[in-house]
Structure formats: structure tokens, C-alpha cells
C-alpha positions as CSV (number, residue, x, y, z in Angstrom):
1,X,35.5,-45.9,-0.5
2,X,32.1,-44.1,-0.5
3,X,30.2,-42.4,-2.9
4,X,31.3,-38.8,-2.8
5,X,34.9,-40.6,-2.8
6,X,34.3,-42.3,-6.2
7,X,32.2,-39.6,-8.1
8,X,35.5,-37.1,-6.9
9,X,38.2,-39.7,-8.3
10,X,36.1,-39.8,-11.5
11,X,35.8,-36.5,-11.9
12,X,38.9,-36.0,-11.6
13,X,40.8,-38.4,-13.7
14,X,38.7,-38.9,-16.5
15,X,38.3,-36.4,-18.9
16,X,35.7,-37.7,-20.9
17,X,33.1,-38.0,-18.0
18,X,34.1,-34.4,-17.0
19,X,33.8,-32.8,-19.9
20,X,30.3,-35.0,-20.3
21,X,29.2,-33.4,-16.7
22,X,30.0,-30.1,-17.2
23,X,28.9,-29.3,-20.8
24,X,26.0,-32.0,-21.3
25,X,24.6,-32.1,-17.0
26,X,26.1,-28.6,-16.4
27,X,27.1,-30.0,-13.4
28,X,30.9,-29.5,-11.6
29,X,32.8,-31.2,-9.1
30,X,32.5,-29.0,-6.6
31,X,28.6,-29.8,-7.0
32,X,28.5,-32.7,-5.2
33,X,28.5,-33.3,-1.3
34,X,28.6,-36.2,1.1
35,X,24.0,-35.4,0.9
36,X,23.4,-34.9,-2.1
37,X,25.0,-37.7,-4.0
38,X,22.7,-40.4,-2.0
39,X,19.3,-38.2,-2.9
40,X,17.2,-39.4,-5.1
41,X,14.5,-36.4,-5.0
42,X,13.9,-33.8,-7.1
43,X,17.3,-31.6,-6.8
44,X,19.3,-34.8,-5.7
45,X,22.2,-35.7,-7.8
46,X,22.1,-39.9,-6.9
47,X,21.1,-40.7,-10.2
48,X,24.0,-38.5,-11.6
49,X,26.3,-39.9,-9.1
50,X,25.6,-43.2,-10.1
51,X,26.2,-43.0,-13.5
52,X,29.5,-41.7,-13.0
53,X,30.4,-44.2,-10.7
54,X,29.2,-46.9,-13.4
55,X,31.0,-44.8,-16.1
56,X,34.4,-44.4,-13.7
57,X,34.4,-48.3,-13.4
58,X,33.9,-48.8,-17.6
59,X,36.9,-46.7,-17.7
60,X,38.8,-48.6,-15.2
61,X,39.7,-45.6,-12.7
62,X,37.7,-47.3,-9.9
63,X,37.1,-50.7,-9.1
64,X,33.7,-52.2,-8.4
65,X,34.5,-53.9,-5.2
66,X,35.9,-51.1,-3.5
67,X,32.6,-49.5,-2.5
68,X,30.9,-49.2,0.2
């Protein structure tokens, strides 16, 4: 699965790194596009994306070794 793919499953089934995006990042799912999750710059949100993804696999709704 890709990025987008993981951050979206994340978002979507767990509630505690939702809640944590949208009231502590102020960021919602609908935020984040196939771009903007692999930027890095000022604006990007790959650092964010990342942490979810590291946070979604913690959690055990994603599994390391199916990313790209």
C-alpha cells in the first residue's frame, strides 16, 4: 500500500490518532493528498504522515511490511 493509503486506514480506524490530528495538528483526513504526504517543505505534511503511519503500526491497524 502507499502512503496516502496508510495515513487514510489510520485515520480512519483509530480513534486516538484522529482525535490527536484534528484537535492537537488541526489537521483532517481529507487534508492529505497523494503530494503532499511525501513533502517534506514548509506546508508539506510528510513528517505528519509519517508519524501516523508509525503510530497506525504501534496500534496494529497497519502492518510494517506492507508498504511501499
Amino acid at each position: 500500500m502507499d502512503k496516502l493509503e496508510a495515513v487514510q486506514i489510520v485515520l480512519r480506524f483509530s480513534e486516538s490518532v484522529r482525535n490527536w490530528c484534528e484537535k492537537d495538528e488541526k489537521i483532517f483526513f481529507d487534508d492529505f493528498d497523494n503530494e503532499n504526504v511525501m513533502n517534506y517543505d514548509t506546508g508539506g505534511r510528510g513528517e505528519l504522515a509519517d508519524m501516523i503511519v508509525e503510530k497506525g503500526i504501534e496500534e496494529g491497524f497497519i502492518d510494517a511490511d506492507d508498504l511501499d
